[in-house]
N, C-alpha and C positions, 0 to 999 in steps of 0.2 A: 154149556150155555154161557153167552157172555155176558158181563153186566156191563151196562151204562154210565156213564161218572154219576148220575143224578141219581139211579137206583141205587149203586154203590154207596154213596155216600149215605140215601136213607136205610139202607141195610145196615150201615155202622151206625147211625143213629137210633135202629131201634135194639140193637145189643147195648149199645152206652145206655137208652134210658128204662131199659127191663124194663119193670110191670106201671111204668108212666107211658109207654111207645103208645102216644094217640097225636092224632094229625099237626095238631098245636103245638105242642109239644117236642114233636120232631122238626116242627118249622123252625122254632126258637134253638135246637138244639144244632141245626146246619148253620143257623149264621151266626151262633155264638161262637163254636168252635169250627166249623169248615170256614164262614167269611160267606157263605152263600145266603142269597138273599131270594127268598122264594113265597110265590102264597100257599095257601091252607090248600088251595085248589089244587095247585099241580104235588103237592107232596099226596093227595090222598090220590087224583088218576094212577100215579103210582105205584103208590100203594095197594090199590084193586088192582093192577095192573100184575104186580109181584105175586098177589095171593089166588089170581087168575092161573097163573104157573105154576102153584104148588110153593112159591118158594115163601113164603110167609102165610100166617093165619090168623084172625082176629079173632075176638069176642067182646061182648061189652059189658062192662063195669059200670056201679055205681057209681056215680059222681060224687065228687064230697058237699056236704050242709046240700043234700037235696034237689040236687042240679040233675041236669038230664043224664043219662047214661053216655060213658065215653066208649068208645071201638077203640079196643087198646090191639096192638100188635105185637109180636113176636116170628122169630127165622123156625121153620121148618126144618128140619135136618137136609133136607136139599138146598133150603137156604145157606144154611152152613157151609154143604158141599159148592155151592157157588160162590159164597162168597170167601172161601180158605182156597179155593182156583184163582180168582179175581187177585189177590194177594200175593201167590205163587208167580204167576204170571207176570206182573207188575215188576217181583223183587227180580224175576230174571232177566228181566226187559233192563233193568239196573245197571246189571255184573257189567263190568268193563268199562260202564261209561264214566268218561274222563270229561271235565271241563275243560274249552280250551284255553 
């Protein structure tokens, strides 16, 4: 399976933020360290999107002082396998290339 730069990226965003991986959270975490600038909205189509495929799965946690429950995320072990392909791929796509 291929991924997308957008699901890629939120795939490395929710291994960077472990057991915080909820929709908010992964927005602030792409345009803090990717530069990408996205809403709540398209990170969570996504995110169903991924966990439609097997390659992520959620549950939800309490929220801290009483707040509603979050849908936190985490990779799947086919997540994994996707995204350690995604990776692979990428670095060979690399080898050889020279600037001119």
């Amino acid at each position: 399976m291929s991924l997308g730069e957008l699901q890629h990226l939120i795939m490395l965003a929710v291994v960077r933020l472990r057991d915080d991986a909820y929709g908010a959270a992964i927005r602030d975490e792409l345009r803090r360290v990717a530069g990408r600038s996205v809403s709540v909205q398209t990170v969570w189509v996504t995110l169903v999107r991924l966990e439609e495929q097997g390659l992520t799965a959620s549950g939800d946690v309490a929220a801290p002082e009483g707040g509603r429950p979050r849908r936190v995320f985490r990779l799947t072990p086919a997540g994994w396998r996707a995204l350690e392909a995604a990776r692979m791929s990428m670095a060979r796509m690399w080898e050889g290339v020279v600037r001119p």
